[in-house]
C-alpha positions as CSV (number, residue, x, y, z in Angstrom):
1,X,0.0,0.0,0.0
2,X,1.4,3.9,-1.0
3,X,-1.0,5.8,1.1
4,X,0.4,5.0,4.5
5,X,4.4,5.6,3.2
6,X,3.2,8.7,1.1
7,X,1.4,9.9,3.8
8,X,3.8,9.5,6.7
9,X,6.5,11.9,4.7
10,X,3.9,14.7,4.3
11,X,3.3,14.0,7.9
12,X,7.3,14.8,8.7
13,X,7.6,17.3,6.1
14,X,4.5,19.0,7.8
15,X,6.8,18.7,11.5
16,X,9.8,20.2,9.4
17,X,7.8,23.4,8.6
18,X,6.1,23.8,12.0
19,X,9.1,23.4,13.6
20,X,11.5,25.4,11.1
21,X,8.0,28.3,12.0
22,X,8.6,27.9,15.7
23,X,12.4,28.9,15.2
24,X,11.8,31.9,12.8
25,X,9.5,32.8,15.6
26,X,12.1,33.2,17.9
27,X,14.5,34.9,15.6
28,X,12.1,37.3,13.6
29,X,13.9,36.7,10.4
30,X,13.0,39.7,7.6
31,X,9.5,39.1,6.6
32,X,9.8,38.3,2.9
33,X,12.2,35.4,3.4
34,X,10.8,32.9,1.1
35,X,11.7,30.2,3.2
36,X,10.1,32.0,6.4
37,X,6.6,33.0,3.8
38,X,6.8,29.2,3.1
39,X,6.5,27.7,6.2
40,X,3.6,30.4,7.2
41,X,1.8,29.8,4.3
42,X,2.0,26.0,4.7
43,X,1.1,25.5,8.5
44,X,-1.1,28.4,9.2
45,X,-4.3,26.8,7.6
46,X,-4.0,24.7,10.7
47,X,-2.7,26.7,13.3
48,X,-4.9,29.4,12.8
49,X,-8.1,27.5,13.3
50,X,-6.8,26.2,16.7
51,X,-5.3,29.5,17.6
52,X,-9.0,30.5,17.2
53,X,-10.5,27.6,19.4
54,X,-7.4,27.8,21.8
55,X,-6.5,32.0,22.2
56,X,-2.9,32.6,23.3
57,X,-3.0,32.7,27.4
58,X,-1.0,35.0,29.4
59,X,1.4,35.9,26.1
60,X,2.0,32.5,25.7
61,X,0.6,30.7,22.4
62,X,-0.1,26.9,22.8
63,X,-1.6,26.3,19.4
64,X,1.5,25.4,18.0
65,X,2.2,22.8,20.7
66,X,-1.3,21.2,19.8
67,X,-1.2,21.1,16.5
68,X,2.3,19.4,17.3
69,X,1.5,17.1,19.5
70,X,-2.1,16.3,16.9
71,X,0.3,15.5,14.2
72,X,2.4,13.4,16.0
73,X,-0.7,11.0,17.3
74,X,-1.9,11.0,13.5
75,X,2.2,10.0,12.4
76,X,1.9,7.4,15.2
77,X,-1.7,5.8,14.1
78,X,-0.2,5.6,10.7
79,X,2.6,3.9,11.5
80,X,0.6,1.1,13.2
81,X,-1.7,0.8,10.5
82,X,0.9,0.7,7.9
């Protein structure tokens, strides 16, 4: 089966970008770096919807860490099932 292999590398890929997104973050890199618009473009369909059911508390913006941590359990469950 090519679903679960194809799928699992979007899955990391998608971990790559959230991750590489949670560094620029921290570092505020100049905000037409294509690498930095890339990431944005790619995870924010999914963080924004949770940053909307889940606003930031006290400064401090736990979407991220859910969508994280949502991604993961999906990567795990298809891993068993592949």
């Amino acid at each position: 089966m090519v679903i679960a292999p194809l799928l699992q590398v979007v899955l990391y890929l998608f971990m790559v970008c959230l991750i590489v997104r949670a560094v620029f973050s921290w570092i505020e890199p100049y905000p037409k770096n294509r690498i930095h618009r890339l990431t944005f473009d790619i995870t924010e369909p999914v963080i924004g919807p949770v940053r909307r059911l889940v606003p930031p508390m006290g400064g401090l913006d736990i979407s991220f860490i859910l969508v994280f941590f949502a991604v993961t359990m999906v990567l795990q469950l298809v891993q068993r099932a592949g």
